[in-house]
N, CA, C and O of each residue as an XYZ file, in Angstrom:
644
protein
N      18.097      3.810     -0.832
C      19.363      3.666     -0.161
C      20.452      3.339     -1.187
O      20.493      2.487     -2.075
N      21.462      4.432     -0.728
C      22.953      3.202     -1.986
C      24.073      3.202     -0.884
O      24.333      3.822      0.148
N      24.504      2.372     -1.498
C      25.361      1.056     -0.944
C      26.500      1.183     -2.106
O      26.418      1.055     -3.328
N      27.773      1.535     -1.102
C      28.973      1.876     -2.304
C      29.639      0.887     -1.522
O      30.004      1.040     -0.357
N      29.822     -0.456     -2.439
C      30.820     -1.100     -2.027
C      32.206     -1.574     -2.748
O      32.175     -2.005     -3.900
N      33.332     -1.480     -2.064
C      34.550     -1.242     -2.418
C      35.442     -2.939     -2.396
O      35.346     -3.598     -1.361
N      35.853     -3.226     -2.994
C      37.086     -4.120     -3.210
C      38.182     -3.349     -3.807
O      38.520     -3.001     -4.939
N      38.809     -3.156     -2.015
C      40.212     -2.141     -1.899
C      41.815     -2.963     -2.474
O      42.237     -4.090     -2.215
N      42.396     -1.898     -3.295
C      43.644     -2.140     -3.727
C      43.699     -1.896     -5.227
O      42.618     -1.857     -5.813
N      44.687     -1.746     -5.844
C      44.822     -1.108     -7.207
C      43.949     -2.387     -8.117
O      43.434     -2.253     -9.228
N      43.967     -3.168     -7.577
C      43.678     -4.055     -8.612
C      41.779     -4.592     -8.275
O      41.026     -5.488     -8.657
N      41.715     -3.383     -7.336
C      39.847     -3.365     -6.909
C      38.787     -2.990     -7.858
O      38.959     -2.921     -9.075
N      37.551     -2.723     -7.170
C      36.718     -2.224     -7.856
C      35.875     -1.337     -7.060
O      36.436     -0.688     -6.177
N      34.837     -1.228     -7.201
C      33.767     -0.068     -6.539
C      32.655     -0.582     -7.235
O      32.738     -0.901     -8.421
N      31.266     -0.718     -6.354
C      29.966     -0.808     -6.790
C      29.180     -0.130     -6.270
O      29.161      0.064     -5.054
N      28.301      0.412     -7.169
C      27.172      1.058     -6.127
C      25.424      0.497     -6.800
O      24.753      0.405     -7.828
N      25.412      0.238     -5.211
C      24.071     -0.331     -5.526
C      23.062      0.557     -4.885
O      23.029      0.965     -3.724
N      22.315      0.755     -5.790
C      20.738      1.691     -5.305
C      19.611      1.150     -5.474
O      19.032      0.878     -6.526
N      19.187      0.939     -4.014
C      17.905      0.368     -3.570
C      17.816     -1.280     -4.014
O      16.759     -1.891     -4.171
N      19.200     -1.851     -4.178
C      19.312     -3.202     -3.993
C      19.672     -3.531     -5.867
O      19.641     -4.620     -6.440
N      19.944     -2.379     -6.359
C      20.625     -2.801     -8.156
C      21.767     -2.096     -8.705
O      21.980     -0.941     -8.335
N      22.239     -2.450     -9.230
C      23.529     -2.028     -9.442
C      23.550     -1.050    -10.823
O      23.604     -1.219    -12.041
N      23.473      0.107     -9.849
C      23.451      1.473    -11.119
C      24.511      1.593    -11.529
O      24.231      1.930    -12.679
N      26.271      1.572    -11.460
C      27.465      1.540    -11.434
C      28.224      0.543    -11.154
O      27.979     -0.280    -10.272
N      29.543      0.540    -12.138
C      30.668     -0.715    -11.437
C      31.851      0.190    -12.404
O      31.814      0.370    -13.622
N      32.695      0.586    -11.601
C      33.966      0.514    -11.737
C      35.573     -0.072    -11.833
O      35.748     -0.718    -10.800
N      36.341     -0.089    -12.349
C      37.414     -0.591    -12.036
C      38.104      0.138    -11.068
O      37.965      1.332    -11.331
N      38.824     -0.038    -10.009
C      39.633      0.489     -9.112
C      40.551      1.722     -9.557
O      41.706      1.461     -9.894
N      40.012      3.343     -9.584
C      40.993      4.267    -10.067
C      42.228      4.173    -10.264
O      42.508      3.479     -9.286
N      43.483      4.394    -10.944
C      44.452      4.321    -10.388
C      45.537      5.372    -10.941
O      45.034      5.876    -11.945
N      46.566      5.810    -10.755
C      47.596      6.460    -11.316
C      49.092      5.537    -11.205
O      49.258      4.376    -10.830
N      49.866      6.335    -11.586
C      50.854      5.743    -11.800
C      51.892      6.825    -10.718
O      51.732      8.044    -10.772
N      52.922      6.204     -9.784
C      53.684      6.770     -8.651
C      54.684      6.319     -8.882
O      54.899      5.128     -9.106
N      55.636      7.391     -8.864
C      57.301      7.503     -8.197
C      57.924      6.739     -9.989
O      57.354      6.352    -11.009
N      59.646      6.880     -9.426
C      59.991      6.154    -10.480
C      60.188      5.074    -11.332
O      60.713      4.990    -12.442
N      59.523      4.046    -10.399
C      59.361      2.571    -10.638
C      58.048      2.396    -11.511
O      57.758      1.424    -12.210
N      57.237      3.694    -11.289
C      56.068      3.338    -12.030
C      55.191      2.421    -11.770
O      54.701      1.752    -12.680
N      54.797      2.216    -10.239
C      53.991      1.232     -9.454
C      52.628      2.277     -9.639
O      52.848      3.476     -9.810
N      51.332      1.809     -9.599
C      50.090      1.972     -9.746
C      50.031      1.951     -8.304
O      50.831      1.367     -7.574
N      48.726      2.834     -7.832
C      48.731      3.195     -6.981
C      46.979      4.074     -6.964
O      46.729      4.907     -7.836
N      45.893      3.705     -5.826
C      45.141      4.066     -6.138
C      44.704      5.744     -5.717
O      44.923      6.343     -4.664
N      43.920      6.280     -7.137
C      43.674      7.506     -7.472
C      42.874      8.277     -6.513
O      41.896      8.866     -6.974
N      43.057      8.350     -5.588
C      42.195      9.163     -4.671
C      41.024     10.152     -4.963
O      39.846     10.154     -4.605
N      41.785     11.017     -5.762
C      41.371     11.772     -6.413
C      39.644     11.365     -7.486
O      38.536     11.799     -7.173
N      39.888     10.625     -8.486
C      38.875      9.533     -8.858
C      38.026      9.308     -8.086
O      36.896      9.775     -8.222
N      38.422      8.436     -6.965
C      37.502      7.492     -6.598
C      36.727      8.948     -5.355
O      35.498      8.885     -5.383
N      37.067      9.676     -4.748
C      36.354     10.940     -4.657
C      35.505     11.364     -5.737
O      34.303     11.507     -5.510
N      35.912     11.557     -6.737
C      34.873     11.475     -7.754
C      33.570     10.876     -7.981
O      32.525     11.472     -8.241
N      33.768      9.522     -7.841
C      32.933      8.414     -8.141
C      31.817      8.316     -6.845
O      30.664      7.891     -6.922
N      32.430      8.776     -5.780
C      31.777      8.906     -4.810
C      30.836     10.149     -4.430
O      29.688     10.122     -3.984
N      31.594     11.164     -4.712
C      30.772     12.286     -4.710
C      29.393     12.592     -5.724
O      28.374     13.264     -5.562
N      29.912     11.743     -6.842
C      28.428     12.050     -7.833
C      27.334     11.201     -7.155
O      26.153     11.489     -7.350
N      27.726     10.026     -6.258
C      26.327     10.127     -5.152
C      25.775     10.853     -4.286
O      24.730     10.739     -3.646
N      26.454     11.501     -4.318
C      25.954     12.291     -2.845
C      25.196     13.266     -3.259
O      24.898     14.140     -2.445
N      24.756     13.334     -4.487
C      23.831     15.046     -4.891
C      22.550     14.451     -4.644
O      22.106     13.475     -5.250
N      21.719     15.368     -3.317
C      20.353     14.811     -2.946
C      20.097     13.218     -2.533
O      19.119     12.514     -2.785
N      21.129     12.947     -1.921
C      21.017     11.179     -1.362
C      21.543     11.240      0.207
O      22.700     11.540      0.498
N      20.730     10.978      0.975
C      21.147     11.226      2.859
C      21.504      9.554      3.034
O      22.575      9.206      3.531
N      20.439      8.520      2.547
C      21.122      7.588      2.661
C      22.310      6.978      1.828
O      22.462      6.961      0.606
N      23.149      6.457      2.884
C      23.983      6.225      2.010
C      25.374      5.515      3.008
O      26.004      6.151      3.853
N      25.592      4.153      2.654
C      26.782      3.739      3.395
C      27.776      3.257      2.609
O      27.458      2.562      1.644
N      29.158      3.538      2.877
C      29.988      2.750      2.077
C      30.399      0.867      3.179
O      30.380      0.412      4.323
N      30.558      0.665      2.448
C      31.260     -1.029      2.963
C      32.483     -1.241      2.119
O      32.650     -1.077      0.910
N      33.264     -1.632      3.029
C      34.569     -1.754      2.146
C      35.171     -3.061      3.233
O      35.246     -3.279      4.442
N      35.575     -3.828      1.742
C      35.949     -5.386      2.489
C      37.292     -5.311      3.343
O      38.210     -4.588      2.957
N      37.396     -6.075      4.521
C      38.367     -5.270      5.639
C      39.343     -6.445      5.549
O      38.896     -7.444      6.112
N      40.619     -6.615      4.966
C      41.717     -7.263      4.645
C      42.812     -7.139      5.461
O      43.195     -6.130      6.053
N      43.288     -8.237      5.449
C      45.099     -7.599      6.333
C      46.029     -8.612      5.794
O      45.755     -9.271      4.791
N      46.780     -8.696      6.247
C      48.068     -9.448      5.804
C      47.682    -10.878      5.609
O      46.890    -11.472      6.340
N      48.282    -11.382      4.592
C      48.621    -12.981      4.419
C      49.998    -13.451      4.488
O      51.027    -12.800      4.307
N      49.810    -15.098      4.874
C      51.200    -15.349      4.582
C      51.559    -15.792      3.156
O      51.111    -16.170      2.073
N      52.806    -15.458      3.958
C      53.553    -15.470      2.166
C      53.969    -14.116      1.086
O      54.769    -13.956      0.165
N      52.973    -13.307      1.758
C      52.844    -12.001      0.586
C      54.152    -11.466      1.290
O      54.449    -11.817      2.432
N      54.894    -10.621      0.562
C      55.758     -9.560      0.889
C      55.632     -8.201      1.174
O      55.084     -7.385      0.433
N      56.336     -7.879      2.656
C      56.546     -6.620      3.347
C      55.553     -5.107      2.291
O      54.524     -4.481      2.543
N      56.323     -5.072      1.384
C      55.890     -3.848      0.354
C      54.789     -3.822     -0.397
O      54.394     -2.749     -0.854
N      54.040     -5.154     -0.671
C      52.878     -5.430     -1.240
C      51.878     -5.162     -0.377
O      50.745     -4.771     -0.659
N      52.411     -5.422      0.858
C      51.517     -5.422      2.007
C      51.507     -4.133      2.160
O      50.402     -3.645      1.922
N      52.517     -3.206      2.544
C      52.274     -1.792      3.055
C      51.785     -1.172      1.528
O      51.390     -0.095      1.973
N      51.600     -1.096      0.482
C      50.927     -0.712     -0.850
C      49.758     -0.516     -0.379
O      49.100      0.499     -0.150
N      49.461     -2.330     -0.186
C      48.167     -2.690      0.168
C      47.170     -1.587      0.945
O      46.304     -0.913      0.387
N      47.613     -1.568      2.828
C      47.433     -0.751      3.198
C      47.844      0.821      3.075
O      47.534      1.719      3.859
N      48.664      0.925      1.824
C      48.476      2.640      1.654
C      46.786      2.682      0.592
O      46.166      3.744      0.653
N      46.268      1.702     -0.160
C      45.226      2.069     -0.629
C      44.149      1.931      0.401
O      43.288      2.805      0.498
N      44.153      0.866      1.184
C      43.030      0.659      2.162
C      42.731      2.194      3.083
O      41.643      2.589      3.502
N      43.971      2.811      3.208
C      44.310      4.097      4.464
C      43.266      5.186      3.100
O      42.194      5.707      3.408
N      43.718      5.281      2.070
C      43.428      6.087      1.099
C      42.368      5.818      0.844
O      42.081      6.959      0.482
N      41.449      5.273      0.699
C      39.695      4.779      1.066
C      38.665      5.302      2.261
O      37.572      5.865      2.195
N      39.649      4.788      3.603
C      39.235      4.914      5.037
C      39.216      6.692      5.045
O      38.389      7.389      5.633
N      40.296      7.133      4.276
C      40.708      8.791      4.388
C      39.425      9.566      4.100
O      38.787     10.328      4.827
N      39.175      9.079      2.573
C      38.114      9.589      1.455
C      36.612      9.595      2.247
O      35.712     10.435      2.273
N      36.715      8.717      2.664
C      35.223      8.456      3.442
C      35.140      9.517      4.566
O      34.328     10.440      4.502
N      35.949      9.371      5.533
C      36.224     10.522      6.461
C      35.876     11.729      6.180
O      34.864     12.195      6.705
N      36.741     12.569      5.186
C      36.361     13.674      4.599
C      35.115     13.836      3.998
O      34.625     14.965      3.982
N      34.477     12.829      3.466
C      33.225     13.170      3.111
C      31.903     12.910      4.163
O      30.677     13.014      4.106
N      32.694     12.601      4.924
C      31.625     12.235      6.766
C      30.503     11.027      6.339
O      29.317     11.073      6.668
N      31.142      9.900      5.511
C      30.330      9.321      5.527
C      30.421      7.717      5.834
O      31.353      7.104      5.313
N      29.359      6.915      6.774
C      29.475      6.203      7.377
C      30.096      4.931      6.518
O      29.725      4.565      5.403
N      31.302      4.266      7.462
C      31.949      3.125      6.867
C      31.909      2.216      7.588
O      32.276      2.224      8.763
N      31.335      1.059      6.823
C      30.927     -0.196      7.408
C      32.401     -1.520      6.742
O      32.471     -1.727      5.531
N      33.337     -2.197      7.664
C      33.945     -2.679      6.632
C      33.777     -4.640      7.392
O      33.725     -4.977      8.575
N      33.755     -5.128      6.692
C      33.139     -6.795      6.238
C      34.249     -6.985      6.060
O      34.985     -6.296      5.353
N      34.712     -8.496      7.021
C      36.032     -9.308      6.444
C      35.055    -10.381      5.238
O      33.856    -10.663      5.249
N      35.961    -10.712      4.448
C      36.221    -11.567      3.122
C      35.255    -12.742      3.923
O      34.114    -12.957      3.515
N      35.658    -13.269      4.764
C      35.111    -14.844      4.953
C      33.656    -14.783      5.748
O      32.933    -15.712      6.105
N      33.475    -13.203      5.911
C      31.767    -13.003      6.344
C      31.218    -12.750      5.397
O      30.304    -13.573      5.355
N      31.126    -11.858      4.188
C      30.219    -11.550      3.048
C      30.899    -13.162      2.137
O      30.142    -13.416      1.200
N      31.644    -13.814      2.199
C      31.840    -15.186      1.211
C      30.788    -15.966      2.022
O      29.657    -16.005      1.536
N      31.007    -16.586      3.182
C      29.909    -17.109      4.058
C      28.851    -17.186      3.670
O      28.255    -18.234      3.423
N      28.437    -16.069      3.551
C      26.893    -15.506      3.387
C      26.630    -16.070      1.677
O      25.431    -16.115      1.404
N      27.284    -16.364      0.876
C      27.044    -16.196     -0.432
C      27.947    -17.687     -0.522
O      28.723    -18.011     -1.421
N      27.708    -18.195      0.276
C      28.153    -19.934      0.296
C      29.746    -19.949     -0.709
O      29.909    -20.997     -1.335
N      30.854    -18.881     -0.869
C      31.724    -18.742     -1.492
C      33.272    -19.028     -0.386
O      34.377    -18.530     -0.598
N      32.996    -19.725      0.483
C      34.021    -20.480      1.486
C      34.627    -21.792      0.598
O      34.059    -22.815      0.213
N      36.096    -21.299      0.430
C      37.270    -22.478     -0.483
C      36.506    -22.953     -1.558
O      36.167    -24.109     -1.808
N      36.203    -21.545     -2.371
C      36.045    -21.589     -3.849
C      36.772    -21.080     -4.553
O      37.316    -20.073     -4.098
N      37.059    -21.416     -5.676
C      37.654    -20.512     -6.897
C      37.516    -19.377     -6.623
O      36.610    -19.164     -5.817
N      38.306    -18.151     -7.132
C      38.198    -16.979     -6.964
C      36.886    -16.274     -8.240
O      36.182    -15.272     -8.115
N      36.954    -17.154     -9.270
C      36.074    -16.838    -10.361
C      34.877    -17.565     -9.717
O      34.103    -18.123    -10.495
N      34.707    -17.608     -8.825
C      33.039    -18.364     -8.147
C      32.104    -17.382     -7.759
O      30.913    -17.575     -7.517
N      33.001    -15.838     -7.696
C      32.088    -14.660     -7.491
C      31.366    -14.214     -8.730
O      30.158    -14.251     -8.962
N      32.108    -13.894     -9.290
C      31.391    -13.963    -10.842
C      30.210    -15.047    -11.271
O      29.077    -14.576    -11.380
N      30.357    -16.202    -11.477
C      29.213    -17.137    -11.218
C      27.915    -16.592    -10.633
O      26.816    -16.577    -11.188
N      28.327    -16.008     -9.042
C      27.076    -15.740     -8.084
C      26.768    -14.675     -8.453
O      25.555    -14.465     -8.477
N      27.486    -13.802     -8.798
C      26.315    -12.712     -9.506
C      25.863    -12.764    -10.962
O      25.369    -11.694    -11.320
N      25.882    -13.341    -11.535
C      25.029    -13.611    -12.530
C      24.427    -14.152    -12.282
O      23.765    -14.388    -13.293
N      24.038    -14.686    -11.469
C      22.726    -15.496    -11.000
C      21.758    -14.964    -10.435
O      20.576    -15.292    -10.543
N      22.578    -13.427     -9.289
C      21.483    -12.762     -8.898
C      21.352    -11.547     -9.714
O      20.366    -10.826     -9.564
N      22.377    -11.232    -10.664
C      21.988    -10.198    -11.451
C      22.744    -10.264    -12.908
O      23.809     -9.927    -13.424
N      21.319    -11.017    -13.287
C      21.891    -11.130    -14.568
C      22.050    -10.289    -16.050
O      22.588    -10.560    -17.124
N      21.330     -9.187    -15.549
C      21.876     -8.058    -16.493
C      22.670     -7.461    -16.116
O      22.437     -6.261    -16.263
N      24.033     -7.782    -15.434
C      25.710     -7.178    -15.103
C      26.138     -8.158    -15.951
O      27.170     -7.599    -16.322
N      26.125     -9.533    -16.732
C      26.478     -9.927    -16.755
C      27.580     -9.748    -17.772
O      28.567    -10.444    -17.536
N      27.679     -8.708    -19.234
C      28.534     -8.358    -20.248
C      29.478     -7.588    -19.668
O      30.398     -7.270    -20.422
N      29.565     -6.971    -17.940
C      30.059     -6.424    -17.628
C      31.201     -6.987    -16.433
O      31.898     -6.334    -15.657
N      31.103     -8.164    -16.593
C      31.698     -8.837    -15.716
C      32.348     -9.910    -16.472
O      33.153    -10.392    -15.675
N      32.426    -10.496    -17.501
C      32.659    -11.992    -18.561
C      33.841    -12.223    -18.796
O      34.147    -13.094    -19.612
N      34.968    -11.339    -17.993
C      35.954    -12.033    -18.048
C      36.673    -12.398    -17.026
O      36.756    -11.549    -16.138
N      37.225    -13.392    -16.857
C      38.209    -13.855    -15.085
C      38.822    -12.359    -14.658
O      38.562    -11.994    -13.511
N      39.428    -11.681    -15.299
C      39.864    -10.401    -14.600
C      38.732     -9.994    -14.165
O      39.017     -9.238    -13.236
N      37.538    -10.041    -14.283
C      36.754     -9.163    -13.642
C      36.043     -9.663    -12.237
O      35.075     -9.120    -11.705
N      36.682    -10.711    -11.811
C      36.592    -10.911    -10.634
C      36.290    -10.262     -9.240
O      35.734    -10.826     -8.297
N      36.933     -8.487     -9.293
C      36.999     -7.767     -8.730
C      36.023     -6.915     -8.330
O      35.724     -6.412     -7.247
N      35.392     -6.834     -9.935
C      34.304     -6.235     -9.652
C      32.939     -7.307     -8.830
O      32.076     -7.139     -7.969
N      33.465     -8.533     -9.808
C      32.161     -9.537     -8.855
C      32.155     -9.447     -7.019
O      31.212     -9.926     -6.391
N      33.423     -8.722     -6.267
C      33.674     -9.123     -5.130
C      33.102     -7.662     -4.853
O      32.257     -7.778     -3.966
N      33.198     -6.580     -5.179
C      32.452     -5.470     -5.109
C      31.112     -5.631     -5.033
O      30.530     -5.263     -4.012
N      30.535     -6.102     -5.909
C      29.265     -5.893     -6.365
C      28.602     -7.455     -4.802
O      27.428     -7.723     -4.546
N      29.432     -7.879     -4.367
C      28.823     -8.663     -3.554
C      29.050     -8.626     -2.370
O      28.427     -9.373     -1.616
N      30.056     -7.698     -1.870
C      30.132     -7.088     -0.795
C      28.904     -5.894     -0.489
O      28.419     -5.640      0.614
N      28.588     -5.301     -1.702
C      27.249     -4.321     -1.452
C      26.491     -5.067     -1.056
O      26.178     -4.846      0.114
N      26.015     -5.905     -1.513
C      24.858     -6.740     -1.832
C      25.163     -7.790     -0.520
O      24.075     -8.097     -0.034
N      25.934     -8.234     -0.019
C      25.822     -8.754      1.302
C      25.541     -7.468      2.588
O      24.865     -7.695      3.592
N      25.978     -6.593      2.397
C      25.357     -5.285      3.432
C      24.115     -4.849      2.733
O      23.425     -4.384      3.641
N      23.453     -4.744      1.617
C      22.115     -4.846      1.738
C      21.136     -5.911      2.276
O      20.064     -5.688      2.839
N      21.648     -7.011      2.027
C      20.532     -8.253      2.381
C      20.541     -8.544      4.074
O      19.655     -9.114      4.711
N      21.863     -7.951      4.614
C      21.993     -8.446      6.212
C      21.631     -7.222      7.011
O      21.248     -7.426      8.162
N      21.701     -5.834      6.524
C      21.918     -4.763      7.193
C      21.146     -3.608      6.673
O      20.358     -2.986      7.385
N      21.438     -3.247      5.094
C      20.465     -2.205      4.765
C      18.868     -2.297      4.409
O      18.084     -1.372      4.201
N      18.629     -3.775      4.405
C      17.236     -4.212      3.765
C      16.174     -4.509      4.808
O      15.081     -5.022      4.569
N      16.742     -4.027      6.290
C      16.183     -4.383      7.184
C      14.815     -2.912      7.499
O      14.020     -2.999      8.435
């Protein structure tokens, strides 16, 4: 089974885990849009990244962590936000393949990561996988730790069954 799990927004990641290990980790595709030169995620890419699973693999779910507005954030960050989340939900569609999406405080829950540091994901996967670990060693890579544990919470609750 693989398990493509996503931490949506330019500043995300993508993991894919097969049969419960992490064959891949990405940084969140991105390009560059309009004249302001705002980043913006690559559709295009992350179709990519996705499709090189699919040669001879039936199983196969994506999970993508399901976010919405906070307070405080601003109007345009927010609709960004959801133009990458829409641009994910799209990709999956077209490729007809099943999307499972997990709010933040159910896969943290599960991984005892409720009003922790944001670098506390990183921590937990090196613990359960500690050969990611050169691939994760710096606080920016936070993103990917939230990827790689969003898979890994839909394997242990849902695909491992």
């Amino acid at each position: 089974m693989i398990i493509i799990g996503i931490d949506p927004g330019v500043s995300g990641a993508i993991c894919i885990l097969t049969d419960g290990k992490i064959t891949e980790l990405y940084e969140m595709p991105t390009m560059i849009d309009g004249k302001k030169n705002k980043k913006q995620v690559n559709g295009a890419e992350v179709t990519n990244i996705i499709k090189k699973e699919l040669v001879n693999v039936k199983d196969i779910n994506v999970v993508i962590e399901h976010v919405s507005a906070m307070p405080g954030q601003g109007v345009t960050s927010m609709f960004n936000f959801g133009q990458s989340f829409g641009v994910l939900k799209g990709i999956c569609a077209a490729l007809k393949l099943p999307v499972h999406f997990i709010r933040p405080v159910k896969w943290k829950k599960h991984f005892n990561l409720i009003n922790t540091e944001k670098d506390a994901s990183r921590t937990k996967v090196i613990e359960v996988f500690p050969y990611i670990s050169s691939k994760i060693s710096k606080k920016k890579d936070a993103n990917k730790a939230d990827a790689i544990l969003i898979a890994r919470f839909f394997y242990e609750t849902v695909g491992n069954s």
